[in-house]
Gaussian input, Z-matrix of N, CA and C with variables (Angstrom, degrees):
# hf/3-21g

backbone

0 1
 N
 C     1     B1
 C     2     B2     1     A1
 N     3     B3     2     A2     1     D1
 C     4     B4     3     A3     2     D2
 C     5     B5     4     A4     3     D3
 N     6     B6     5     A5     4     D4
 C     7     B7     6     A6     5     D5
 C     8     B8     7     A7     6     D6
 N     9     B9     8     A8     7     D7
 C    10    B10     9     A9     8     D8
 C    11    B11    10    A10     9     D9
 N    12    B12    11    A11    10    D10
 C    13    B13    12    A12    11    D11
 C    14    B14    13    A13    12    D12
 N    15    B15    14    A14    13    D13
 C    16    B16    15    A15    14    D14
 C    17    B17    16    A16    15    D15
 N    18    B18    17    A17    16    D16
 C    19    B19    18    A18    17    D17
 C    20    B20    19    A19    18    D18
 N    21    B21    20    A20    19    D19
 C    22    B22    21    A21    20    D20
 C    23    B23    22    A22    21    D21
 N    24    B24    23    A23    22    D22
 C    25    B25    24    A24    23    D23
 C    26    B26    25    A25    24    D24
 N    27    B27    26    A26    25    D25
 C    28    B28    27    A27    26    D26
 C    29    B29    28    A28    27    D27
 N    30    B30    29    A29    28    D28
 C    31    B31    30    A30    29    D29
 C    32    B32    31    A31    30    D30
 N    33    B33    32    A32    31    D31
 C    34    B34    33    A33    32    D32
 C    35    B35    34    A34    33    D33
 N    36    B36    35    A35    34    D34
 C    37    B37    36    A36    35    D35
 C    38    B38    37    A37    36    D36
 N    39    B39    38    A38    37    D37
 C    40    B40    39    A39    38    D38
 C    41    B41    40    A40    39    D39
 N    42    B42    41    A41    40    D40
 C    43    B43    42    A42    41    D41
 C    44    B44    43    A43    42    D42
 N    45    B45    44    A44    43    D43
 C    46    B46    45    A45    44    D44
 C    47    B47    46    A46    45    D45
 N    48    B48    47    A47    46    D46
 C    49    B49    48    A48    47    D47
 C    50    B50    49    A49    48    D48
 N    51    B51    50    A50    49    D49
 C    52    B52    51    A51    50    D50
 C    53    B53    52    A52    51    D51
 N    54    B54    53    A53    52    D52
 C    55    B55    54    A54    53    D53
 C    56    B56    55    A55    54    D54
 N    57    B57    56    A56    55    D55
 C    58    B58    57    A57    56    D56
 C    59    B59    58    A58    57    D57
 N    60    B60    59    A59    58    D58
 C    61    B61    60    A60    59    D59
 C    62    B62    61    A61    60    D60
 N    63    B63    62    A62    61    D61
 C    64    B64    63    A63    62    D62
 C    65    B65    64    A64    63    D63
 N    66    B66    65    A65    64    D64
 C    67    B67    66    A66    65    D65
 C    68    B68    67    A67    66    D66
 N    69    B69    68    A68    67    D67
 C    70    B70    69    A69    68    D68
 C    71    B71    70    A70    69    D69
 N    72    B72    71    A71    70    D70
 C    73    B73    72    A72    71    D71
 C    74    B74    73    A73    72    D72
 N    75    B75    74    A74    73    D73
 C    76    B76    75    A75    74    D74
 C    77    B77    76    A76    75    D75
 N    78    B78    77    A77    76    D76
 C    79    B79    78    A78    77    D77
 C    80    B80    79    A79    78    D78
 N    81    B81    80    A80    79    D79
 C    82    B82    81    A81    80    D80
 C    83    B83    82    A82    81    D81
 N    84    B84    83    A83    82    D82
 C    85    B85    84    A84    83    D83
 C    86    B86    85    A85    84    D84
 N    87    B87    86    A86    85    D85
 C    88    B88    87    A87    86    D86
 C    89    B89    88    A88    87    D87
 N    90    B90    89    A89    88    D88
 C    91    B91    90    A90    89    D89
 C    92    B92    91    A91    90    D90
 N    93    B93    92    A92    91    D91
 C    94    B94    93    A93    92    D92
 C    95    B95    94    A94    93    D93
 N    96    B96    95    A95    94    D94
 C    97    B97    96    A96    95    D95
 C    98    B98    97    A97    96    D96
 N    99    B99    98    A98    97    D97
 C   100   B100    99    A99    98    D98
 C   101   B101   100   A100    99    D99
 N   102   B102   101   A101   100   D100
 C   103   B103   102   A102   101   D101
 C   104   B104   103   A103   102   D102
 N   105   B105   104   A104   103   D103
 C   106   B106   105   A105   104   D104
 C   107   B107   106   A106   105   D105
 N   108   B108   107   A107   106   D106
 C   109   B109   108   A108   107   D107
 C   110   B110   109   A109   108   D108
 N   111   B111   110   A110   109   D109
 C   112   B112   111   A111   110   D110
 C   113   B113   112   A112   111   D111
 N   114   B114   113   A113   112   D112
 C   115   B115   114   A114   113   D113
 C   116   B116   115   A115   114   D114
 N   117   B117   116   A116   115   D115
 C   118   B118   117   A117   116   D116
 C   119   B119   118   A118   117   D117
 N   120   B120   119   A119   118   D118
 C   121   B121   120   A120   119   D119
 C   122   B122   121   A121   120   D120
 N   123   B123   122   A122   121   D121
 C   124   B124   123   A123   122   D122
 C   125   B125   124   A124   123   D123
 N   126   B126   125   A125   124   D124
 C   127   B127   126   A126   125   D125
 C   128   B128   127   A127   126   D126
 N   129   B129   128   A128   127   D127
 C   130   B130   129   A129   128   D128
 C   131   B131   130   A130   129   D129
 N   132   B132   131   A131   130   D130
 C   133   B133   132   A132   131   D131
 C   134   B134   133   A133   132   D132
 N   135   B135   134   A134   133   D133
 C   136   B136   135   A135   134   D134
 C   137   B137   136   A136   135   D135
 N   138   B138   137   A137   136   D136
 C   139   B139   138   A138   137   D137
 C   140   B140   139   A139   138   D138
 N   141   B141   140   A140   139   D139
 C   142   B142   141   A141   140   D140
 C   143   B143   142   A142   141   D141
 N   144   B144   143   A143   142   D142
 C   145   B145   144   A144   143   D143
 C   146   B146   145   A145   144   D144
 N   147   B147   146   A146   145   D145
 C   148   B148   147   A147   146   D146
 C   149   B149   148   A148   147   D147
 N   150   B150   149   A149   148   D148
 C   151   B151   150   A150   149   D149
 C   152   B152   151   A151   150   D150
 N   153   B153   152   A152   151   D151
 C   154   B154   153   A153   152   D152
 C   155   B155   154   A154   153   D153
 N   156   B156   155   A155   154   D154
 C   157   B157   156   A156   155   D155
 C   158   B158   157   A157   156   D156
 N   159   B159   158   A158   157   D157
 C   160   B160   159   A159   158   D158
 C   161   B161   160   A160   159   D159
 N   162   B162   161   A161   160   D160
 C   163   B163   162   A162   161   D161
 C   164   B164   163   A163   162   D162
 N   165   B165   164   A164   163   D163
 C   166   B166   165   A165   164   D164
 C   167   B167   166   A166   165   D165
 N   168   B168   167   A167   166   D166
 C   169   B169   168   A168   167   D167
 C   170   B170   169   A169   168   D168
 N   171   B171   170   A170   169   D169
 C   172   B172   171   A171   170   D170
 C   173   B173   172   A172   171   D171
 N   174   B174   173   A173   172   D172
 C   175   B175   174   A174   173   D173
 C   176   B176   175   A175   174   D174
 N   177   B177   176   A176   175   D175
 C   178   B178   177   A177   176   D176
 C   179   B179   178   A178   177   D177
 N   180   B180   179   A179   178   D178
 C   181   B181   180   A180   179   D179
 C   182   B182   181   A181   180   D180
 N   183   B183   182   A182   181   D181
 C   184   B184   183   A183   182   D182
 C   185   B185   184   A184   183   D183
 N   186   B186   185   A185   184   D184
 C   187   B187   186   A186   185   D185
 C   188   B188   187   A187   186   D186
 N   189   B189   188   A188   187   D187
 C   190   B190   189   A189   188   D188
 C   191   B191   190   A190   189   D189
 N   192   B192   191   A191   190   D190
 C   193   B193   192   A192   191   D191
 C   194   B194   193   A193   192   D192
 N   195   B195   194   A194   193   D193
 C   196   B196   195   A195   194   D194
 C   197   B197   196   A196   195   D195
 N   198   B198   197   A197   196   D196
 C   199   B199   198   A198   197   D197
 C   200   B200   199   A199   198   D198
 N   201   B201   200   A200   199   D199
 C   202   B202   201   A201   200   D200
 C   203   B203   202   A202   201   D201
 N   204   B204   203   A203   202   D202
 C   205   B205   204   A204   203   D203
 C   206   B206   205   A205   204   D204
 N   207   B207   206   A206   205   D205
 C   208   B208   207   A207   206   D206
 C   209   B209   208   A208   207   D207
 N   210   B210   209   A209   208   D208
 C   211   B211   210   A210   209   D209
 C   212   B212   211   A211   210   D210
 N   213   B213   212   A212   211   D211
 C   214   B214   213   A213   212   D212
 C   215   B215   214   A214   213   D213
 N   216   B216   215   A215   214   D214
 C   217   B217   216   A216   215   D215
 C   218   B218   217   A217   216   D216
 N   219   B219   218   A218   217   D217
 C   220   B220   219   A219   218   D218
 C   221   B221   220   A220   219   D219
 N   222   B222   221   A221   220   D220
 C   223   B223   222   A222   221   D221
 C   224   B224   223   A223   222   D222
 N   225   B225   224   A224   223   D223
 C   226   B226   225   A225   224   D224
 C   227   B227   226   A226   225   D225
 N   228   B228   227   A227   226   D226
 C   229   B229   228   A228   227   D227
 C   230   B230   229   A229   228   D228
 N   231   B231   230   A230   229   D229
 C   232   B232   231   A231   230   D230
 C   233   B233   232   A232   231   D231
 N   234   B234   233   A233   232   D232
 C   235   B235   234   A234   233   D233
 C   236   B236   235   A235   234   D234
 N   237   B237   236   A236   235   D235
 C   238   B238   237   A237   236   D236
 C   239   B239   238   A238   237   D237
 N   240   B240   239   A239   238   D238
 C   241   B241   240   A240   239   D239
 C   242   B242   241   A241   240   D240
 N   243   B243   242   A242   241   D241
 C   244   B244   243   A243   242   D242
 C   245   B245   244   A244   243   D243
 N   246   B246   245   A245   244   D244
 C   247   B247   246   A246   245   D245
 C   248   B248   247   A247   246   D246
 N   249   B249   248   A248   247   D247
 C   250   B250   249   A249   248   D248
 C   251   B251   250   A250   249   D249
 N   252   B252   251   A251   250   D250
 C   253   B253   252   A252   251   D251
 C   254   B254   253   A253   252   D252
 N   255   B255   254   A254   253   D253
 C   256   B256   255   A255   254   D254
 C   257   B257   256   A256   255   D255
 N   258   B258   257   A257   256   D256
 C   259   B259   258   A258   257   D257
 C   260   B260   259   A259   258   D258
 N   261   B261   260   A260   259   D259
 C   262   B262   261   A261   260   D260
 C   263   B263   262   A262   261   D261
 N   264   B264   263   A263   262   D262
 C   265   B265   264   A264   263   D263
 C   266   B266   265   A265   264   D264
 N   267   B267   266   A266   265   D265
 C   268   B268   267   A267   266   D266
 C   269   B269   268   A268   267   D267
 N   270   B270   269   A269   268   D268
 C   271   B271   270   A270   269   D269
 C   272   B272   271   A271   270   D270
 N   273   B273   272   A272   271   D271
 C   274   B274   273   A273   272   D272
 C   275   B275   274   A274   273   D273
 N   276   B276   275   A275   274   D274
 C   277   B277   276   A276   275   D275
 C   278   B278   277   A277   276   D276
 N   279   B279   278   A278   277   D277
 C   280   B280   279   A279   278   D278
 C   281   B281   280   A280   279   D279
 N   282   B282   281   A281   280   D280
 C   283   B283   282   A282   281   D281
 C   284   B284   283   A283   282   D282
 N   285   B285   284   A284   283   D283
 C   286   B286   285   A285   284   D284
 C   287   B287   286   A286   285   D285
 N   288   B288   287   A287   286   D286
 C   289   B289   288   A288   287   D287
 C   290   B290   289   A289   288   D288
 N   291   B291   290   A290   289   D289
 C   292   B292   291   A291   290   D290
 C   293   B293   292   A292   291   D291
 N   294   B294   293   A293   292   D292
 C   295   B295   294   A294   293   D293
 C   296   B296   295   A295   294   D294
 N   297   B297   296   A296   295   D295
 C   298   B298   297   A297   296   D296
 C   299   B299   298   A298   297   D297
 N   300   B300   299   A299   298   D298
 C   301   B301   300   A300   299   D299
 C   302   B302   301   A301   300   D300
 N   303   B303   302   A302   301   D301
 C   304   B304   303   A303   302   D302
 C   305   B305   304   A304   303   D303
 N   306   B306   305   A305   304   D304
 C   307   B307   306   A306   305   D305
 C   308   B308   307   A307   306   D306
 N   309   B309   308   A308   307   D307
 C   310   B310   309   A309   308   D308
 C   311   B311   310   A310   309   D309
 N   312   B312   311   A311   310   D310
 C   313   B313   312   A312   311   D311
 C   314   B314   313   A313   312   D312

   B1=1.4446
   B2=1.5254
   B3=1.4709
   B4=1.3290
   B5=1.8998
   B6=1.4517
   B7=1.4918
   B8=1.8857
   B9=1.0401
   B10=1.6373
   B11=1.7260
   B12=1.6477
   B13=1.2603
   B14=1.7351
   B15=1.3957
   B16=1.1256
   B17=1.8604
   B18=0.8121
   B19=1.6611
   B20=1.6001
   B21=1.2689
   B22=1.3601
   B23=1.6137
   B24=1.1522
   B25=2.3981
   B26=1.4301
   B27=1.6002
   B28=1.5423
   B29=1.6218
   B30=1.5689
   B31=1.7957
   B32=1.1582
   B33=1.1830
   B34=1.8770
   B35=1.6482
   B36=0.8291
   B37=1.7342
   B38=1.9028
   B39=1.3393
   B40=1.6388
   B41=1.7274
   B42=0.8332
   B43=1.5668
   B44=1.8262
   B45=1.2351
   B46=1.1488
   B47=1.8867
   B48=1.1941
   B49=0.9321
   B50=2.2121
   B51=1.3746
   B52=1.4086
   B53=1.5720
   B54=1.1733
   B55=1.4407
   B56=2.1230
   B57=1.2380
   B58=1.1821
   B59=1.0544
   B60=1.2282
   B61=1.5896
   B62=1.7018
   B63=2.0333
   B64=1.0878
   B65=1.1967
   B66=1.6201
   B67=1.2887
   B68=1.7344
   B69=0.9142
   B70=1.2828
   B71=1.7083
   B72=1.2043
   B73=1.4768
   B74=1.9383
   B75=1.6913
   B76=1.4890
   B77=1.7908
   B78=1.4408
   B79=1.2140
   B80=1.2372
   B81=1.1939
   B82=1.6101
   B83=1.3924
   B84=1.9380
   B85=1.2732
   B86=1.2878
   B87=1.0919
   B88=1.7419
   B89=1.0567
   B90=1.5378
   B91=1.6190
   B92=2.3275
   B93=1.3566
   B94=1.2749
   B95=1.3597
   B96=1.3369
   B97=1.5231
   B98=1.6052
   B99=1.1972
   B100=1.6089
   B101=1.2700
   B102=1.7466
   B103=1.5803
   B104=1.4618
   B105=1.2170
   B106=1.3942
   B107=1.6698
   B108=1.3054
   B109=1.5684
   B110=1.8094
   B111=1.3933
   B112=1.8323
   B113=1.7513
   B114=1.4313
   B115=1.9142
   B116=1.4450
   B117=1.9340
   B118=1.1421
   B119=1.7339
   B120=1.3764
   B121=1.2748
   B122=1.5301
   B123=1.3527
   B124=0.9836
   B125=2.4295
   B126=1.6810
   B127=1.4789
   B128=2.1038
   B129=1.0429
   B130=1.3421
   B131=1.3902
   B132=1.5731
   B133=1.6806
   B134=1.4587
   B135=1.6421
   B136=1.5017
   B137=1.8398
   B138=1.7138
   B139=1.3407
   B140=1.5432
   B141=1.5668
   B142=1.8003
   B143=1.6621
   B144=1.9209
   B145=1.7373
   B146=1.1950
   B147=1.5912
   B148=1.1916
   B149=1.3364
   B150=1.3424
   B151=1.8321
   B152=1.8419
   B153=1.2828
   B154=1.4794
   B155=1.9541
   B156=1.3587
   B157=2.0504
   B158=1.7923
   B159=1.3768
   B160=1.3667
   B161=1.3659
   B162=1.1050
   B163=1.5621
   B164=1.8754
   B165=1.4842
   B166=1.8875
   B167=1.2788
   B168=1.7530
   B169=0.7661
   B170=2.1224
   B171=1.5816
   B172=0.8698
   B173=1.4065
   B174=1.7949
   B175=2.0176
   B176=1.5223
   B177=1.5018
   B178=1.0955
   B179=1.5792
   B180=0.7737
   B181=1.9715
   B182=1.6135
   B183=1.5675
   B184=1.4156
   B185=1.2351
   B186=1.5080
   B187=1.5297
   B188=1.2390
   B189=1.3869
   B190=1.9555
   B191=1.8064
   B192=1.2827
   B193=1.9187
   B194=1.3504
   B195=1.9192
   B196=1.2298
   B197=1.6264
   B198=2.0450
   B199=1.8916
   B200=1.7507
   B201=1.2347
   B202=1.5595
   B203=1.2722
   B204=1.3631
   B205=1.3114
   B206=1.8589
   B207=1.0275
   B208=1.6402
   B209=1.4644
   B210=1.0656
   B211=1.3320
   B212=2.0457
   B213=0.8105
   B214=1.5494
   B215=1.5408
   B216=1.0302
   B217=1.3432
   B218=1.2822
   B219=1.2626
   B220=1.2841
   B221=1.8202
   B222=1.3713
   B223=1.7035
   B224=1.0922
   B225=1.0321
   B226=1.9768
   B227=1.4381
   B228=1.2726
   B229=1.6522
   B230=1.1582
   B231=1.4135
   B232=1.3961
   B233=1.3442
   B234=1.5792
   B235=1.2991
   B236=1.7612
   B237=1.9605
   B238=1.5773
   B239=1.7905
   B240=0.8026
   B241=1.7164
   B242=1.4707
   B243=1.6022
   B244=1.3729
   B245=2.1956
   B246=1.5988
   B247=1.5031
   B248=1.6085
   B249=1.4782
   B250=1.8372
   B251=1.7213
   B252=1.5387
   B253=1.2682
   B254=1.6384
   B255=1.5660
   B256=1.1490
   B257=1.9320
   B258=1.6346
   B259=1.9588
   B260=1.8705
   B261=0.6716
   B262=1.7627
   B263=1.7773
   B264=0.9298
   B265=1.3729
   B266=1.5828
   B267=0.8581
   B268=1.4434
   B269=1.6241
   B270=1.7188
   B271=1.7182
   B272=1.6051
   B273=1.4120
   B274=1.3883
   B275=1.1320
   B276=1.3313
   B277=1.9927
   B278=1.4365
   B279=1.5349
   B280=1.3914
   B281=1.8840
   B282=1.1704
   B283=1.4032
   B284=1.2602
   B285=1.2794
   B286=1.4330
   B287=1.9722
   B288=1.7304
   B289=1.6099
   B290=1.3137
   B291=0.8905
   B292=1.6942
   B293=1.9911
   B294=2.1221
   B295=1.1817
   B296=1.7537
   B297=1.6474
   B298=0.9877
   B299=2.0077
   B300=1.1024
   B301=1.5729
   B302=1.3800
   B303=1.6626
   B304=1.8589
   B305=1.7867
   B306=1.3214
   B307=1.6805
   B308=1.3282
   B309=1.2677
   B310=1.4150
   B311=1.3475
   B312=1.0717
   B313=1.9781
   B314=1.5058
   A1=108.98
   A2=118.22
   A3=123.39
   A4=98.25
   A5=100.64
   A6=101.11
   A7=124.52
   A8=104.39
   A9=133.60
   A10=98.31
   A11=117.10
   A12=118.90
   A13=103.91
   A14=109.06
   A15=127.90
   A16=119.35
   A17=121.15
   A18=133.74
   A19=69.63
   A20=134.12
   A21=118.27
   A22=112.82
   A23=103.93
   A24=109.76
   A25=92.95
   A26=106.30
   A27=110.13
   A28=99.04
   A29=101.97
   A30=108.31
   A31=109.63
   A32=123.79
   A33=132.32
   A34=104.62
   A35=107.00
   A36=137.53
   A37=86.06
   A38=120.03
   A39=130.62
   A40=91.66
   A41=126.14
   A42=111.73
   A43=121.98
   A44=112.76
   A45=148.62
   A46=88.51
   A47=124.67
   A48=134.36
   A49=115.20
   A50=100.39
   A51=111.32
   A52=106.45
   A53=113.43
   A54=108.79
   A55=130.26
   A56=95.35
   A57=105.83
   A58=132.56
   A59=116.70
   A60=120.72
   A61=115.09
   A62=119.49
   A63=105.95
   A64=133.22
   A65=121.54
   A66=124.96
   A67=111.76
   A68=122.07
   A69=122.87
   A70=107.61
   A71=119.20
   A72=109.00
   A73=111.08
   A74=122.98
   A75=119.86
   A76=96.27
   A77=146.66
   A78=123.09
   A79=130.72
   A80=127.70
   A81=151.07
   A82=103.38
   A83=106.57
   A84=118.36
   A85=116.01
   A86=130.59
   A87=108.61
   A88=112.27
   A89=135.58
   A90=143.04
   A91=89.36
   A92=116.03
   A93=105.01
   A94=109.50
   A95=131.18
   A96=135.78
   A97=94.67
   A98=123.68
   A99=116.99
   A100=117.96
   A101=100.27
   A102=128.50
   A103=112.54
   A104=114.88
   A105=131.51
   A106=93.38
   A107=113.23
   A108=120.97
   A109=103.79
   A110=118.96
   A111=91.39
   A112=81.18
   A113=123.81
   A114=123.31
   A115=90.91
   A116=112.43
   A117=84.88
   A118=112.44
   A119=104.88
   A120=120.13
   A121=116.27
   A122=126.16
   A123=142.06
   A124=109.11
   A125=76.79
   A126=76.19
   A127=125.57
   A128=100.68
   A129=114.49
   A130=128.37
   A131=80.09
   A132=96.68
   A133=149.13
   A134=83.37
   A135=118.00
   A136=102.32
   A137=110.26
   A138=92.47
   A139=122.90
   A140=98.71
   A141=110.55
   A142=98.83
   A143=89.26
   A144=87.90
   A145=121.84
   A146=129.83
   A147=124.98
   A148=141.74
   A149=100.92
   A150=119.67
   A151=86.83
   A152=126.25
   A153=114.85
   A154=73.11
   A155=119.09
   A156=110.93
   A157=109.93
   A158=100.13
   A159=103.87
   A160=124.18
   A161=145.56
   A162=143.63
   A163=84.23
   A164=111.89
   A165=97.04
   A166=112.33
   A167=129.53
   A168=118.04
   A169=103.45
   A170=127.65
   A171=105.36
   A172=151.13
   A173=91.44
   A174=99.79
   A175=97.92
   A176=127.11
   A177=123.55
   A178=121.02
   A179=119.26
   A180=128.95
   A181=98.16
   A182=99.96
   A183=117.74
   A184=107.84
   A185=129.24
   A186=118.27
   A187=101.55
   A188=122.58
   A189=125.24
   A190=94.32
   A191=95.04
   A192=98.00
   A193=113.34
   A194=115.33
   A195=109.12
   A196=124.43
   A197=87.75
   A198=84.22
   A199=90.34
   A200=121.88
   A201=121.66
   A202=111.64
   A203=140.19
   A204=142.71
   A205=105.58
   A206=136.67
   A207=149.90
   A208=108.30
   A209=164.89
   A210=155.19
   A211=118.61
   A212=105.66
   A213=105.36
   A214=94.68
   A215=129.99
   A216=139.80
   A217=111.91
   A218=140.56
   A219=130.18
   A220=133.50
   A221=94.04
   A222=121.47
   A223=97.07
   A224=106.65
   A225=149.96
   A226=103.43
   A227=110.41
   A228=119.91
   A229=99.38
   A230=142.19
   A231=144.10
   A232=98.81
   A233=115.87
   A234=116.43
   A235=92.85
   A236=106.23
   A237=87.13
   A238=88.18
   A239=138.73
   A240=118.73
   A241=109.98
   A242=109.46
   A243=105.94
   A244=109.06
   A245=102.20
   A246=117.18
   A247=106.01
   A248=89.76
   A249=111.55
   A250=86.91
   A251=122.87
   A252=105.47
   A253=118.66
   A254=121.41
   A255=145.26
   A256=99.40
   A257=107.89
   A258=109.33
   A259=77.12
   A260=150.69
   A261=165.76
   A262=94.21
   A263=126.54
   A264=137.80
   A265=115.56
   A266=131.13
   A267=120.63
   A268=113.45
   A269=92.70
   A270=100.20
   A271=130.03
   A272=110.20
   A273=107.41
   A274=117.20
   A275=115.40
   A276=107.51
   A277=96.62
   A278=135.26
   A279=131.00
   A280=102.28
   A281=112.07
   A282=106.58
   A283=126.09
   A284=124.34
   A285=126.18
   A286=109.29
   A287=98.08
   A288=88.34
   A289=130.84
   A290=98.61
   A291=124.50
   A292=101.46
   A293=90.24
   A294=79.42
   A295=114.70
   A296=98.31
   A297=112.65
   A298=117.15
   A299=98.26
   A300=109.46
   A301=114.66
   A302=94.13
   A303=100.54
   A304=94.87
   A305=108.20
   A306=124.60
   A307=115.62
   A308=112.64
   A309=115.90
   A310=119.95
   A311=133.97
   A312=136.70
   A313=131.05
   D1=131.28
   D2=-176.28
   D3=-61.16
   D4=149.90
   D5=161.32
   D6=-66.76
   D7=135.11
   D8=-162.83
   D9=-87.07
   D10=91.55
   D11=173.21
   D12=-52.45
   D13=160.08
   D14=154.61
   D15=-55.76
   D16=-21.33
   D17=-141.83
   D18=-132.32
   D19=-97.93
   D20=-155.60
   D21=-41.62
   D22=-53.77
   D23=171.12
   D24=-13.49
   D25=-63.54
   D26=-129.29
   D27=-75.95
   D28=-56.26
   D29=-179.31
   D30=-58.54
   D31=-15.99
   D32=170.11
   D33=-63.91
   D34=-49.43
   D35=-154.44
   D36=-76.71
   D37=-79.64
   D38=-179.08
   D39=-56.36
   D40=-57.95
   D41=173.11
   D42=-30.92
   D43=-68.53
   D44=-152.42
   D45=-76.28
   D46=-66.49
   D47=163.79
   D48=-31.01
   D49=-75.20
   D50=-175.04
   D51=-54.08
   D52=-34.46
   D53=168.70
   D54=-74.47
   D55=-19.91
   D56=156.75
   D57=-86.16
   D58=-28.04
   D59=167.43
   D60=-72.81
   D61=-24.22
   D62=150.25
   D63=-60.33
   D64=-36.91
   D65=178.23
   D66=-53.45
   D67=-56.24
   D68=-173.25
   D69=-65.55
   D70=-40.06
   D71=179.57
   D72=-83.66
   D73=-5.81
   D74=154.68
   D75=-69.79
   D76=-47.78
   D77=167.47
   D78=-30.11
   D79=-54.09
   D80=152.97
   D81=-24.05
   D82=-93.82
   D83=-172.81
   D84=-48.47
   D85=-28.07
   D86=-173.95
   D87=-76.12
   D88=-32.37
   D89=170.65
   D90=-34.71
   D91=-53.71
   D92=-158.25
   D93=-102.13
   D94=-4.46
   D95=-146.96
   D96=-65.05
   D97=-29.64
   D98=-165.36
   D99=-56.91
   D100=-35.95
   D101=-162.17
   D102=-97.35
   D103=-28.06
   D104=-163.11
   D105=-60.06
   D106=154.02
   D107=179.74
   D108=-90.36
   D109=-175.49
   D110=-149.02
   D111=-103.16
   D112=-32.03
   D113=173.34
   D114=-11.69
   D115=-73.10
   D116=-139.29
   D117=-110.51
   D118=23.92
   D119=159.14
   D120=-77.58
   D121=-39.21
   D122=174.72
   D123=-47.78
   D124=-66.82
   D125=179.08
   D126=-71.65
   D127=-12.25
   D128=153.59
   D129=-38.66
   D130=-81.68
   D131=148.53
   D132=2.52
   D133=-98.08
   D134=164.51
   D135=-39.57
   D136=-62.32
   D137=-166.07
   D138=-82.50
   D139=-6.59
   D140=167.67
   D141=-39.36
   D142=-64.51
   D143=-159.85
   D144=-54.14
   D145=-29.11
   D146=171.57
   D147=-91.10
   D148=12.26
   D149=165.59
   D150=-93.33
   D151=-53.42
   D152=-127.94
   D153=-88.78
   D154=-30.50
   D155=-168.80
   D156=-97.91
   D157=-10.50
   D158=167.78
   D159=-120.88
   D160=-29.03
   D161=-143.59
   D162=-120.61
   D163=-49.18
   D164=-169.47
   D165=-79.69
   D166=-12.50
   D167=178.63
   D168=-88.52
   D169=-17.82
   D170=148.73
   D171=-67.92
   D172=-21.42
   D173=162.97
   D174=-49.50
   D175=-84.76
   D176=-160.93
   D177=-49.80
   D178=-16.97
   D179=161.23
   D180=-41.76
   D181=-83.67
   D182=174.83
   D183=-30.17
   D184=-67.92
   D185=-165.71
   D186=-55.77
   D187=-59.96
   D188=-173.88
   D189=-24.66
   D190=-54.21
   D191=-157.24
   D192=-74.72
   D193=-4.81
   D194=-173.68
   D195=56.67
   D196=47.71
   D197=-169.79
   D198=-101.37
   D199=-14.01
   D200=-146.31
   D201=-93.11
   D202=140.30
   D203=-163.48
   D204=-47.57
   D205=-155.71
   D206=133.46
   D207=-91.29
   D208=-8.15
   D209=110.93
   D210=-51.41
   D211=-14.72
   D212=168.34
   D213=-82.37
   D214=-102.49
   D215=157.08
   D216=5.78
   D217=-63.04
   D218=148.24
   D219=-33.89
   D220=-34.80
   D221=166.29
   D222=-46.93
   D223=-81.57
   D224=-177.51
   D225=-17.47
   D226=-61.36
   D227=-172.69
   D228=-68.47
   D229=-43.39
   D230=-149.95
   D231=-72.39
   D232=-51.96
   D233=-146.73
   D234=-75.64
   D235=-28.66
   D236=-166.65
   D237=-80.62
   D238=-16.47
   D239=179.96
   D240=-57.45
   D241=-42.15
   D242=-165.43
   D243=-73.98
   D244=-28.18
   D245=172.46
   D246=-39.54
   D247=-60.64
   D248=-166.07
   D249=-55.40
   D250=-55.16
   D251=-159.49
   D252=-76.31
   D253=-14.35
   D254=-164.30
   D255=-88.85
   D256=-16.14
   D257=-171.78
   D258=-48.57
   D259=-132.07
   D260=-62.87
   D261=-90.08
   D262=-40.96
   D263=154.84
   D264=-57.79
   D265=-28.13
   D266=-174.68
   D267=-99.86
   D268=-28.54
   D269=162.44
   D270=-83.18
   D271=-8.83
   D272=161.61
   D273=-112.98
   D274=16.30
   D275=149.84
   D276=-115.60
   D277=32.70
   D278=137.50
   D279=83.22
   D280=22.88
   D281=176.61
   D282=-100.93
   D283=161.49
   D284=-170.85
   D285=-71.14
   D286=104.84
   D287=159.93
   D288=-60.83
   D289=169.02
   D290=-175.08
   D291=-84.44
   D292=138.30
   D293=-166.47
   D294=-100.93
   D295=1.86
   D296=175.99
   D297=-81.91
   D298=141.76
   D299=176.22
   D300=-98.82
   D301=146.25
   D302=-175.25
   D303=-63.70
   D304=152.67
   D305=176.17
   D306=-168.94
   D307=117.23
   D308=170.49
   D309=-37.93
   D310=106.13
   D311=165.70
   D312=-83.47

């Protein structure tokens, strides 16, 4: 296993994190998305797309390179199991899927 910068851990770590904290608040939002006014559907949105087109496709960088702890990586899998289970939900509040696929690591 390549050595695991300090600086990669951490943005791995705030990565890994910010994307779970979306997951849990699309639980939330879909109960209201119908009703919700579009401000702040819009900015939702906006930051969906750039965790799910920027930040997971840098987790998976990291894994390729073998920079990410064995508990990140464990993270890692969860969040894409829960993605894979969240497709039918993420397409009827109209958001950008994920381009990464669940895969054993």
């Amino acid at each position: 296993m390549a050595q695991t910068s300090t600086a990669i851990t951490k943005r791995a770590e705030q990565y890994l994190e910010a994307i779970q904290s979306f997951l849990q608040d699309l639980h939330i939002l879909v109960e209201d998305w119908d009703t919700m006014e579009d401000g702040p559907k819009t900015s939702f949105s906006l930051e969906w797309d750039h965790l799910i087109l920027d930040y997971l496709p840098m987790i998976d960088t990291y894994v390729k390179e073998k920079q990410l702890t064995a508990r990140q990586i464990k993270l890692y899998q969860e969040i894409l199991a829960q993605l894979t289970e969240l497709i039918p939900t993420i397409d009827s509040m109209g958001l950008t899927r994920p381009t990464i696929s669940r895969r054993v690591i």
